[in-house]
N, C-alpha and C positions, 0 to 999 in steps of 0.2 A: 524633639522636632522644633524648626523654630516657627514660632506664633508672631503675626504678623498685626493682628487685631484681634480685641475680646470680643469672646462668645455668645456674651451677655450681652451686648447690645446690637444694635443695627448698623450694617456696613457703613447707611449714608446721613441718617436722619439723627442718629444718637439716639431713639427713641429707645426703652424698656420696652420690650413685649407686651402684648396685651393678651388678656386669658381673662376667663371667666371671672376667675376671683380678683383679678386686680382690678377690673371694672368699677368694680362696687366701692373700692377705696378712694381715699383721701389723694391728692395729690403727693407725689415724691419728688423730694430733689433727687437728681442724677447725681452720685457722687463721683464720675471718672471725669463729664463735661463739666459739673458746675453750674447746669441751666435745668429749669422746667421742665419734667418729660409728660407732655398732654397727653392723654390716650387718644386715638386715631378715631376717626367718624366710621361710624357701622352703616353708613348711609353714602351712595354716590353721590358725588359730588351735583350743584343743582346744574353743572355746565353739560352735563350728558342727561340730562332730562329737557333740555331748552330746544333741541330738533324735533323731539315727539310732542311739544306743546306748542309750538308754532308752526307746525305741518296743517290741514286739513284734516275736516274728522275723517273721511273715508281713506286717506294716507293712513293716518293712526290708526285705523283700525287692522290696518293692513301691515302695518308696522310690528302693532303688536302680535299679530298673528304666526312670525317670521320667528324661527328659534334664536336666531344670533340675536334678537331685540327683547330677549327677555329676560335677560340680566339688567337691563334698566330698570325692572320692577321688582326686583330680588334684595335684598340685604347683601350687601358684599359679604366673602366667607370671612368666618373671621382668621383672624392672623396665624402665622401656624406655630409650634407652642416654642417657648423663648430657647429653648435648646437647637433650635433649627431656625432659626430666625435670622440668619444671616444667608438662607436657600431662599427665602422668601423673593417671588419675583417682583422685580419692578415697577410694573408695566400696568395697567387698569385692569382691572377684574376683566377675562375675557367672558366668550358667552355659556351659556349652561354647560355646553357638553362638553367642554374645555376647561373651565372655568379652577379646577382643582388640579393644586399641585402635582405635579408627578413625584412618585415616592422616590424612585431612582435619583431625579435628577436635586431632590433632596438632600439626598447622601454625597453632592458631588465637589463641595469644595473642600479647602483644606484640612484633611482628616486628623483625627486624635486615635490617642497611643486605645482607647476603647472604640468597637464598633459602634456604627449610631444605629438607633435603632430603627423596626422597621415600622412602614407607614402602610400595614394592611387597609383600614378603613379607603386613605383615599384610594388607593390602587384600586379597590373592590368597588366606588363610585364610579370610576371611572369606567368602569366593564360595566355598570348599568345602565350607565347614560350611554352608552354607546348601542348596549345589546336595546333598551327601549328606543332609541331613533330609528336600529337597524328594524323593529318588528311593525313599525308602520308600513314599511314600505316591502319588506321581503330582505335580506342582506345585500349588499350591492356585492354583484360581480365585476369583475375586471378580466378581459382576454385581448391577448393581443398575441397576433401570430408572426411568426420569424422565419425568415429564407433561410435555413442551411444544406448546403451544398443544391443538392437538384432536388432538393423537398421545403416543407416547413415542418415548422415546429409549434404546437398551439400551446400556452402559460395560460394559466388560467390563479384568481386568488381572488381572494373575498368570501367564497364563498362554503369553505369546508376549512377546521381549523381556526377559526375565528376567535378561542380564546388564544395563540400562539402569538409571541410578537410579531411574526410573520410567516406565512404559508403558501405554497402554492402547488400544482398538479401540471406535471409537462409533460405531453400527449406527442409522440412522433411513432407514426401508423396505427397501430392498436397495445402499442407498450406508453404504459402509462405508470409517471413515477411522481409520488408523493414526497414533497420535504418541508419541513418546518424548523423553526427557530425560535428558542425561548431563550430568555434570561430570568437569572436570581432576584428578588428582590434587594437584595442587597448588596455591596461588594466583598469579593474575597478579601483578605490581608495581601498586603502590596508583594508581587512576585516578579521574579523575570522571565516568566512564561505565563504566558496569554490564555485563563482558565478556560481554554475549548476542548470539547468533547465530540467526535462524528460519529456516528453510530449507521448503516446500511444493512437490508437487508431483504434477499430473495426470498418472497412468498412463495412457496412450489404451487401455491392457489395460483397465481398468477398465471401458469400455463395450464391449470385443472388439472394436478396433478396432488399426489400427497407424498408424504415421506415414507420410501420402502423398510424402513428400520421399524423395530417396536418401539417406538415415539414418532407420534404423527405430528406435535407439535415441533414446529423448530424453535431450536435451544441454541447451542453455540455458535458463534460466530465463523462461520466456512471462510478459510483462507481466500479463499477469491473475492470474498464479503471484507476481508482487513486490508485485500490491496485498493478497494473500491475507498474503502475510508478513505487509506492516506493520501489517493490522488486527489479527495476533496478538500483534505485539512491542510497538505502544503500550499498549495495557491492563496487559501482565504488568510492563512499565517501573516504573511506579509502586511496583509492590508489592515489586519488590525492597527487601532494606535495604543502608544503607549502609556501608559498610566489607567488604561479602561479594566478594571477588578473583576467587573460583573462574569459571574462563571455562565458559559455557554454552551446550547447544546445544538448538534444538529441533528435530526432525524431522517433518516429517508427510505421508503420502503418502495418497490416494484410491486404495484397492484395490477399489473397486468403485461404483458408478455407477448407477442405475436412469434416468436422465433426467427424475423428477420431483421429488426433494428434491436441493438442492443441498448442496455440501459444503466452501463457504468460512463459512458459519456453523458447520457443527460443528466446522469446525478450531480456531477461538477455544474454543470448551467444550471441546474434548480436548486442546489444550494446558494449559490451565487446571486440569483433573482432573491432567493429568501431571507440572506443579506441583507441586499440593498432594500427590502422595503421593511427593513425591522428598524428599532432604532438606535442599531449598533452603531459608532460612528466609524466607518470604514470608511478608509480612504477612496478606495475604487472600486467599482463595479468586476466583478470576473466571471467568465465564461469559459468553458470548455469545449474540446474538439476531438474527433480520432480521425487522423489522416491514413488512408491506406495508398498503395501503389499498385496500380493494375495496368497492364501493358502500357508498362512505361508514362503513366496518368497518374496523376493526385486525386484521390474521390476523398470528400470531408463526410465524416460518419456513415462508410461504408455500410453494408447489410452483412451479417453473417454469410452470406452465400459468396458476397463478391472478396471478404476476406481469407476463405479460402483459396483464391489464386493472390492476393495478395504478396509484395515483397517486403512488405514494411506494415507494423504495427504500432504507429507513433499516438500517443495519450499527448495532449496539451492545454496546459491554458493558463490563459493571462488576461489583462488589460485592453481598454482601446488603442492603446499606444505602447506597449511593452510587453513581453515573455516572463510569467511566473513559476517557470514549471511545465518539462516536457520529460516523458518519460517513454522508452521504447524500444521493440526489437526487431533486429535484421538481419537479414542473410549478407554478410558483409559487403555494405552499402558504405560507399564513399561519403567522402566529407562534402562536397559539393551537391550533392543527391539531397542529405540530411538535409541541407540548408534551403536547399529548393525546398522541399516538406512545411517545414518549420515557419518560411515565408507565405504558403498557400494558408497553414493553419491560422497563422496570425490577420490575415484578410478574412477569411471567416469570423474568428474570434473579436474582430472590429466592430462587423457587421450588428453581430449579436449583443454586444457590447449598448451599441449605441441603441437600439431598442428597446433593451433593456431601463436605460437612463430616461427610456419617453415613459415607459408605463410610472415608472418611479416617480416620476413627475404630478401622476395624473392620482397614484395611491398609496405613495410613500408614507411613511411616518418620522414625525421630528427626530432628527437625531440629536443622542442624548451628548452632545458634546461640554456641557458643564460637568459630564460624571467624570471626565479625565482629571484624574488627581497625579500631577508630577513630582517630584522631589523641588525643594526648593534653588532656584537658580543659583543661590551665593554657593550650595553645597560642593558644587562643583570642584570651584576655586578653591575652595577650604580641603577638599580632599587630594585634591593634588600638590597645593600647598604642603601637604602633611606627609604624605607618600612622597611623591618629589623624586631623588636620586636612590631611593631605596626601590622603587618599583621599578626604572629601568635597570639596576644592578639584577632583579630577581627576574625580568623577561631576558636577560641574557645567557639564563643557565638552562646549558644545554639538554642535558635529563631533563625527563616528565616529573618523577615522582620530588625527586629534589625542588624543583621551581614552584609544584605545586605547595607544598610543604613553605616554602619562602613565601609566595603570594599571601597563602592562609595567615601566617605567622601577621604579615604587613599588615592585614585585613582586620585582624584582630585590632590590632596596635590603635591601628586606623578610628574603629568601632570604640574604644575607649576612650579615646578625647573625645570625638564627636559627642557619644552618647551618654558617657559615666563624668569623666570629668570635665567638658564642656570645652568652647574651643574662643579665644578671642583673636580676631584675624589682626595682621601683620601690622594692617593700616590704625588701628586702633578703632576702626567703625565696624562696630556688631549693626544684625539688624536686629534684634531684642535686646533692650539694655533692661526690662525690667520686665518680671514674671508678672503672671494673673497673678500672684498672691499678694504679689506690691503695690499694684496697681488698684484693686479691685478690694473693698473691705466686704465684709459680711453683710449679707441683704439684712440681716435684724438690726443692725443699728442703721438703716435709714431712717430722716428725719420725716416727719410730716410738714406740709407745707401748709398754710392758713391763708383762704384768700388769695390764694395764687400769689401775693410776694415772695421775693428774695431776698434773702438777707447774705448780701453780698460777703460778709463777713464769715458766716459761715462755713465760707467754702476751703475744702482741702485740698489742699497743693502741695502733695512731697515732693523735696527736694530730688535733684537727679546725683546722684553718685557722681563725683568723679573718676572716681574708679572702674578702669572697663567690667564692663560685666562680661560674664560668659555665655556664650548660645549653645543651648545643648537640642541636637538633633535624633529626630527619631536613628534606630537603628535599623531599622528594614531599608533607611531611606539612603541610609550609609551605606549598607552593602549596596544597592542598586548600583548606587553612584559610582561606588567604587569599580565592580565591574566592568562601566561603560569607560570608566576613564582609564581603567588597564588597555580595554580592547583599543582604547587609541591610543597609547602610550605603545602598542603590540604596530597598531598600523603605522604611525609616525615612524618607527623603528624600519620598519620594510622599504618604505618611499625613500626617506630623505639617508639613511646609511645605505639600504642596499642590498642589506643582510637580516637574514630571518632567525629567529631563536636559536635554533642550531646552527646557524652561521652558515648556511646554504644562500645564494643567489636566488631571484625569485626561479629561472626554468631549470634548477638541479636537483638533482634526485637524494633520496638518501641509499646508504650502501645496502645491494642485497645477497641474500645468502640463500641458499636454497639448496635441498638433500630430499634423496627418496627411500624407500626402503626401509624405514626406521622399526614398522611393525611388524614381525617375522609372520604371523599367521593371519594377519590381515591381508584380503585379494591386491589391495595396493594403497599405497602412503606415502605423503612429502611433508615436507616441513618448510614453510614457505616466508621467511624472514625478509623485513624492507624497513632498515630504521627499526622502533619500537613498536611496531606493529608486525604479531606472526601468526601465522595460524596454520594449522595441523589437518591437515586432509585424508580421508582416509574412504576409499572404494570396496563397495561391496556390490558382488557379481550374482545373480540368481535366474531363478525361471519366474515363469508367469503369477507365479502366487506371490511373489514379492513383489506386484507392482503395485501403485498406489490407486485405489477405487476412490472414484470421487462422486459425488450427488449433486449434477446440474439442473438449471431451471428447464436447459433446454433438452435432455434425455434423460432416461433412468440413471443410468451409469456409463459414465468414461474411466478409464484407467492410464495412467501416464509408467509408461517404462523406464524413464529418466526422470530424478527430482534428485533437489538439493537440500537439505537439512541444513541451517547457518545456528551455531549456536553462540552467545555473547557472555559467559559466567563475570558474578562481580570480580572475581580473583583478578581478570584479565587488564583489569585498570586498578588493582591493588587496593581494594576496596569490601567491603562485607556489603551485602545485596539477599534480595529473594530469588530461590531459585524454585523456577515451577515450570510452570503451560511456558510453550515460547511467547515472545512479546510479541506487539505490530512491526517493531521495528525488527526483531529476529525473522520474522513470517515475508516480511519484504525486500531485507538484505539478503534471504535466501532466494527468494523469487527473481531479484538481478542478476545475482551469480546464477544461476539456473537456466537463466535465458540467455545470459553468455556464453557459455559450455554449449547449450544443444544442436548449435549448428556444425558444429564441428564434431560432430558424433556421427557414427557410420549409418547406413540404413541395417534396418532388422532385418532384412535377408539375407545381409554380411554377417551379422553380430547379432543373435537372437535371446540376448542376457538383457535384465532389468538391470537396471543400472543404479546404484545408492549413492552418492555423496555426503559426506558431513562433511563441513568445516565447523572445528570449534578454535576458536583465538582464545590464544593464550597468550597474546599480549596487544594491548590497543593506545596508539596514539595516531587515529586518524587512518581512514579506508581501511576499516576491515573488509570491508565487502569485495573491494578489488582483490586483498590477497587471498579472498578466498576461492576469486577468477584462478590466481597463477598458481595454488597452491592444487587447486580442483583438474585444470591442465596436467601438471605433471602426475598428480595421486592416477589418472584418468591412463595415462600412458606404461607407470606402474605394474598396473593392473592388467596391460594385454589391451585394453581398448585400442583399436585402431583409428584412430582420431584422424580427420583430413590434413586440417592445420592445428600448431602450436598458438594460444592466444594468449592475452595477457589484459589487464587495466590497470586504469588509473583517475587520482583524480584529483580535479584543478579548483583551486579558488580565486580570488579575485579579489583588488581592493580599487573600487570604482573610481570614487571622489581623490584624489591622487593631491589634486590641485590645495585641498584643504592642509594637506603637511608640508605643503611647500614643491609638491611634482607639476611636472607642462598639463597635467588634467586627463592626461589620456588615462585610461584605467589598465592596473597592471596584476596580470593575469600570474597565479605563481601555477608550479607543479610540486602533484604529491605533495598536497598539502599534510600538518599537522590537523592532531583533535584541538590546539588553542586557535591555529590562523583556520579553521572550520567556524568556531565560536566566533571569532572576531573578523572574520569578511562578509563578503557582501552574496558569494556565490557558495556552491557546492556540488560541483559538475564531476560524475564520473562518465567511464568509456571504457569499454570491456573491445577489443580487438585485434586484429594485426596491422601491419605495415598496410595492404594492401586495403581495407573496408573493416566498419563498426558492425557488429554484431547485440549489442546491447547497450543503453543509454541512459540517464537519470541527471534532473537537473532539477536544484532548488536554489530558488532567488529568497534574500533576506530584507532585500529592499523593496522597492516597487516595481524595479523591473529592469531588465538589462533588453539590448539593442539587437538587431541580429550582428553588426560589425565586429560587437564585442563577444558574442557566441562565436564567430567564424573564426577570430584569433586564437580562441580558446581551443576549438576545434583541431585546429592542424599545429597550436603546439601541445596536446596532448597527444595525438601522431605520432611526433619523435619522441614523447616521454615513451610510449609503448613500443616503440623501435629497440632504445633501450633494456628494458625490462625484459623484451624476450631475447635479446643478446646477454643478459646476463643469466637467465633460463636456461639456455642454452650449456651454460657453463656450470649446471648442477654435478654435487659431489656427494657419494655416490648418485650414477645418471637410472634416471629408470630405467626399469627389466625390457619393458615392452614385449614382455612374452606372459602369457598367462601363468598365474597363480598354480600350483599344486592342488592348493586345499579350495579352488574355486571349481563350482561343480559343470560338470560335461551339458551340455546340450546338441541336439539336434536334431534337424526340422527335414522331414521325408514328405514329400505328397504324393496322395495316393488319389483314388477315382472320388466322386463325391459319395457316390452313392453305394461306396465300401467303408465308409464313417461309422456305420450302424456295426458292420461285422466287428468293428475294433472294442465301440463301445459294449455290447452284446444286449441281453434282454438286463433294464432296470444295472447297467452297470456292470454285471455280471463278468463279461471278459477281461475288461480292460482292468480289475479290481484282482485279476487271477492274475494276469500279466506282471502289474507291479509286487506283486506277493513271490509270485515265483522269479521273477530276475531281480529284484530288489531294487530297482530303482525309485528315485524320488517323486517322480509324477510323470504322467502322461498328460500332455492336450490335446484337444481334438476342435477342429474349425470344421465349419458349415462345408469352407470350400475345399477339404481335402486333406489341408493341412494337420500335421502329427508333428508336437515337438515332446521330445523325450528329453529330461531331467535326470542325471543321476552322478553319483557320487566316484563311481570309476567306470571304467573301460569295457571290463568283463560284462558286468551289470548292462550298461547299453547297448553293447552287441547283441547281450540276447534278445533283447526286447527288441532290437532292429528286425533280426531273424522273426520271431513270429509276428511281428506285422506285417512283415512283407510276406511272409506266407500266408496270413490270413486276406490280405489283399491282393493278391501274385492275379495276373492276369496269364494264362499258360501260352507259349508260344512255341507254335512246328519246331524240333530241333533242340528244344531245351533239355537239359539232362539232371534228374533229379535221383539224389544218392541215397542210401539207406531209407528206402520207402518200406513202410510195413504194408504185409499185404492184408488184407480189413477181411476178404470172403475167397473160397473157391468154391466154382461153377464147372460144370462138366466142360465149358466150352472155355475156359479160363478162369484167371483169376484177377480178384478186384483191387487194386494198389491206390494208398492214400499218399498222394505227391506235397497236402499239402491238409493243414486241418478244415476239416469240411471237403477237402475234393479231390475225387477219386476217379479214378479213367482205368479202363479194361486193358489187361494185356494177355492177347489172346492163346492161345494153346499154342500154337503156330509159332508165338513169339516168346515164349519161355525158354524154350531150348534151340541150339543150333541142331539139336537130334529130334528124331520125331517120336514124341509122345503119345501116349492112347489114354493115358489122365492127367491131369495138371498135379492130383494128389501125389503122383510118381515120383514128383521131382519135390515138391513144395508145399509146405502144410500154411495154415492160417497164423500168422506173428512171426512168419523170417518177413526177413527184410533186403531186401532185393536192391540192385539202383537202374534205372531205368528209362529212357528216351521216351520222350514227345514225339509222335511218326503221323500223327494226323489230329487234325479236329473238325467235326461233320458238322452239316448244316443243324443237328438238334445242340451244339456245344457242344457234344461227349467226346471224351477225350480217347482215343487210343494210343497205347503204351507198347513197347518192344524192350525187353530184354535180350534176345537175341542181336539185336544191335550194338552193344557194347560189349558180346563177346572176340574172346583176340581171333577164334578161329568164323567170325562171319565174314559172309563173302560180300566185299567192296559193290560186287556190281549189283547184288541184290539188297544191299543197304540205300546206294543212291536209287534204286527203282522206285524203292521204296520211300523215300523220299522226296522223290519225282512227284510220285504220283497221289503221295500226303500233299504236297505245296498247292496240285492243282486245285486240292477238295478245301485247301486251308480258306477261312475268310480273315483277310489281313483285319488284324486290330486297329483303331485309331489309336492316333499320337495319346490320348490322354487316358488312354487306358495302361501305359505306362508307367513301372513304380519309377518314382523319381525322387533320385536324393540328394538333396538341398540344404541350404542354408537359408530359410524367409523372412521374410518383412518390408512394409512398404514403410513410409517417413514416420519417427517414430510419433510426431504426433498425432498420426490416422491410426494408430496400433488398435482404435474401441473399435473401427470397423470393422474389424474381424475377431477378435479375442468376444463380446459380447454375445455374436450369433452361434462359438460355439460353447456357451454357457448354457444358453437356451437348448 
């Protein structure tokens, strides 16, 4: 690394340290200056004692009684020890509770190849002097309340969390969310990712509820808990600066709950607020918003109630002045719609913004901006210098794995002059021509000085080499460098030729390919190829036990009938990796494709199968998540789904600053991008839709912030990239089946009366437990309202089960004609026939035979089986039955009399007494309101 001044002395004064034991000594000559180094007065100067002695006594006494005036009677601290002597601040001792160095801001200039160590003591003065001012008084609170949308929002800090760099509690109705902010004492080692960590999480305390499993404690992190993160960690991403080490965390947990405002939008604004009054040095303040659309209206952080008629579910946030991050879904909503959204959001997001900036003002804390440790400025030039025509020759090859392989190689090359063999620049000026060891002799042979003279004679003065010296640079400081000065070697490339690594134009596609049917016993499969990114899709069809149960804050249990499984193996970017639990990023590029897919899915009263997707990629450079949109599409069609529309995505980058490579300055937007112009732009915009409307949305800024002009451009030319893509969709070889699967299992959905649910299930399970035993099918369901969906494996099997449900629910109607009935009893006056299990209707002597009988026993004993007509049913329900009526020799006119004069006695049944057989379901994500009530 190169060293710019020694350690050993003081940046301005040339002074030696002072410490304990040097106190006590002799005077020393400075051997680097050549002059006298005094030890410093442990006493304020007498210029800040001349206001409190020439004031009046009752001012002084008053004076002295003021905290900030009682470092005038203190000993100034002493210096801080010569290893860190060059953090030492400038400035006159401030007052008590200030008065000690901060240990961070210690550690903040230019670092050596060892960590420095850490400065527990003062850090831990400082929390005392702080914690004793705060117990005089009580801790100070800070609240300040904020308009959003047609409510506020009440911040509250100060006053809970007090050891955290920053804390605060955001109150909107009776849901109340806790967040805090800490930092390491120390810094990590130099990276090019910004050591933050978000962590979220639903108390089921919070609605007075606990966890229905056997662990009452929550443990894992609930995927709706890992998208809640990442909507807070991309926004604040940006705003960090670069060169800041200190590892960070955020915390945030929902200690309370009303079930009408949610509280993954306040956790973006309360980590935001927690932020800014830490003393992270972040660029800007940011806050979050959820925009819905209700007849045809923008509401800002809707209520659970009014997002159910909702047409739009847009997540955002950013800046007073910029967009960092929108993320969302819809029923294919236009580009123009989106953009209306997205402008209402960022007027709130202003609002709050700037509120924000006032309470900061009034409880902020110093920002540590000395802790920014950069890479040295010459480094730059020295590594381009080095690199040169060998970096642009290795960003022009077209393969991933090759270019990668060439960069590495160059990177290395790079890393060894820099760091092993040392570099001397072009011009012949280093900025280090001579090491500490040249420079700097052994502290034991310093001379003593007598009397404080010089002996001018004395003094050493090596000669300077003429020979250039070499600078050698740290090597963490040389990768960084080197990275950033590819990434623009990558963007120059784009702007001023025109042409992108594969030699595409910024709005062309790469070629796509795409095939179905690859897995024979699988319900349906594609293979969804675009460029070097593919991924394998593959549909699985079921009943109700394959859906996925979830545990929300706001009910016991929902179940989702549609979900996406996204998986990312190291193989897929030719790489060795951990393979385990899915990542955040697996958990949320499946939640995109996911919510792209479900609007275009039929309702469950058409299609009453749970529905499974995987994508696993098996190869990645750049949007897998989109191909896991068009690959999920065709697997979805494969498989029998009958989908409304075909969709597709994609997704756009951006290279903002144009003007710096030599462009007019407009910012120029590419499509389908790569995973390098991902790495090396400014944007990361996908769009899951058709021609017609966006269905699904995801935007991450890398800068501070893009415009909405520069979002609308992007907009409507990611439109024609998706016009595209599903024209080449279109042109799959082999094309999906679009007819169901073989080996996918049978379902369907019959309704019967309500209060016929009981007959099916029987006593404690009993019937419906003999049902699936005796037809074999795979499961029955049973709903509150009627509803029966039957599962099974073939044809034979759900027929039967069809039949005795509907006979065990059958409502009997005048005229119906029921076959092979066994007769259960005979009576003198007839006999009793079972039409159906559980119910039996008399068919009287009269009506056995077309001849006349003197016993029913004459003709018919108990266990033949008979078939037999419905001819009446009386005011007690009982049924009468005729046999005689379906004989060939009965007489017409005494069938209809009979008839006649059934229909008069009949009482017509209502409509819903009716078996009815159906296909159900309402949208499938209302599917918990009915699958939960017939669990119960």
């Amino acid at each position: 690394m190169a060293t710019t001044q020694n350690p050993r002395k003081t940046p301005k004064s040339g002074l030696k340290p002072q410490t304990a034991e040097t106190a006590k000594e002799p005077k020393k000559r400075d051997k680097v200056r050549g002059r006298v180094a005094s030890p410093p007065s442990r006493l304020p100067p007498a210029s800040a004692h001349l206001p409190l002695l020439l004031s009046p006594l009752s001012h002084r006494l008053e004076m002295l009684a003021s905290p900030a005036a009682l470092h005038l009677l203190l000993p100034a601290p002493p210096p801080p020890h010569r290893h860190h002597l060059a953090f030492a601040l400038p400035h006159p001792a401030p007052p008590l509770h200030a008065s000690l160095p901060s240990a961070r801001a210690a550690c903040s200039r230019r670092r050596v190849r060892r960590r420095a160590p850490r400065h527990v003591g003062a850090r831990a003065s400082v929390a005392v002097a702080a914690e004793a001012e705060a117990s005089w008084s009580g801790p100070a609170k800070f609240s300040v309340r904020i308009p959003v949308g047609d409510r506020e929002i009440l911040v509250e800090t100060g006053h809970i969390g007090r050891q955290a760099s920053a804390s605060v509690m955001v109150t909107d109705g009776e849901t109340i969310l806790y967040s805090s902010v800490c930092l390491s004492d120390t810094p990590n080692d130099p990276s090019d990712f910004f050591p933050l960590s978000v962590h979220y999480q639903e108390r089921l305390s919070a609605a007075g509820r606990t966890s229905g499993g056997f662990f009452k404690r929550e443990g894992k992190t609930k995927d709706h808990e890992v998208l809640v993160c990442r909507l807070i960690d991309r926004p604040l991403r940006p705003t960090m600066p670069k060169g800041f080490y200190y590892e960070t965390q955020i915390l945030s947990w929902v200690f309370s709950y009303d079930g009408i405002h949610s509280p993954d939008c306040l956790a973006i604004t309360a980590a935001g607020i927690a932020v800014a009054l830490s003393e992270i040095p972040n660029k800007q303040t940011i806050a979050g918003v959820r925009i819905g659309l209700i007849n045809d209206q923008f509401v800002v952080n809707p209520t659970t109630e009014q997002m159910e008629k909702s047409e739009l579910d847009l997540m955002m946030a950013g800046t007073d002045s910029a967009i960092l991050m929108i993320e969302g879904y819809c029923d294919f909503l236009t580009e123009e719609k989106l953009l209306e959204a997205v402008e209402a959001g960022q007027v709130a997001i202003r609002e709050i913004c700037r509120a924000i900036d006032v309470l900061v003002q009034k409880c902020g804390k110093k920002k540590m901006v000395d802790a920014i440790n950069l890479p040295p400025p010459e480094l730059y030039r020295h590594v381009e210098d080095i690199s040169g025509d060998e970096l642009v020759k290795a960003l022009q090859i077209k393969e991933k794995i090759p270019r990668r392989k060439a960069l590495s190689a160059l990177e290395d090359k790079v890393i060894t002059i820099l760091s092993d063999q040392g570099y001397v620049a072009k011009d012949g000026s280093s900025g280090v021509t001579e090491s500490l060891a040249d420079i700097v002799e052994d502290e034991d042979e310093d001379e003593v000085i007598v009397d404080g003279e010089v002996d001018e004679g004395d003094v050493h003065i090596k000669p300077v080499s003429r020979k250039p010296h070499r600078q050698i640079f740290s090597e963490v400081d040389v990768k960084l460098v080197f990275k950033e000065v590819s990434s623009k070697f990558l963007r120059r490339r784009i702007v001023e030729g025109g042409k992108r690594s594969d030699g595409r134009s910024p709005w062309e596609l790469r070629p796509i390919n795409s095939q179905c049917g690859l897995l024979p016993r699988a319900h349906g499969s594609a293979l969804f190829t675009r460029g070097e990114t593919q991924s394998l899709a593959v549909v699985t069809l079921g009943g109700y036990q394959m859906a996925q149960r979830i545990d929300t804050l706001v009910d016991t249990e929902e179940s989702k009938s549609f979900y996406l499984q996204y998986s990312f193996p190291p193989s897929c970017v030719g790489e060795v990796g951990r393979i385990g639990a899915p990542s955040r990023r697996e958990i949320g590029h499946g939640m995109l494709a996911e919510r792209a897919l479900e609007p275009i899915l039929p309702p469950e009263e058409a299609f009453p199968y749970t529905i499974r997707v995987e994508s696993t990629i098996t190869e990645s450079n750049g949007s897998s998540s989109m191909a896991s949109v068009c690959g999920g599409c065709l697997a979805l069609q494969d498989a029998g789904v009958p989908i409304k529309f075909p969709v597709a995505g994609i997704a756009m980058g951006l290279v903002l600053d144009t003007q710096e490579f030599g462009g007019d300055g407009s910012p120029l937007i590419l499509s389908d991008i790569t995973g390098a112009e991902d790495a090396s732009g400014d944007m990361d915009l996908k769009i899951a839709g058709n021609e017609s409307g966006i269905t699904a949305f995801q935007m991450d800024i890398k800068v501070v912030g893009i415009t909405l002009p520069v979002m609308e451009q992007a907009l409507f030319q990611a439109r024609d990239g998706r016009q595209h893509i599903l024209n080449e969709m279109s042109k799959c070889s082999p094309p999906p089946s679009k007819a169901l699967s073989p080996h996918a299992p049978l379902i369907h959905v019959m309704k019967v009366k309500p209060n016929k649910v009981n007959l099916i299930i029987g006593s404690g399970g009993k019937t419906i437990k003999s049902i699936i035993e005796e037809t074999g099918v795979d499961a029955i369901d049973t709903g509150d309202d009627g509803t029966v969906k039957i599962t099974a494996r073939d044809l034979s099997s759900l027929e039967k089960s069809k039949t005795i449900i509907a006979n065990l629910t059958m409502v009997p109607k005048v005229g119906e004609v029921y076959r092979n009935c066994e007769i259960k009893s005979i009576a003198p006056y007839g006999a009793f026939v079972e039409i159906a299990p559980g119910r039996e209707g008399l068919c009287h002597i009269s009506e056995l035979s077309s001849s006349w009988l003197a016993k029913a026993e004459d003709a018919f004993k108990v266990g033949d089986r008979i078939d037999v007509k419905l001819i009446e049913i009386n005011d007690k329900g009982q049924l009468r039955l005729s046999c005689k009526a379906l004989l060939p020799d009965a007489s017409p006119d005494s069938n209809s009399k009979q008839q006649t004069s059934g229909s008069t006695k009949e009482k017509v049944p209502q409509k819903d007494d009716v078996v009815k057989m159906t296909t159900r379901r309402p949208r499938r994500k209302k599917q918990s309101e009915s699958e939960p009530a017939g669990a119960e």
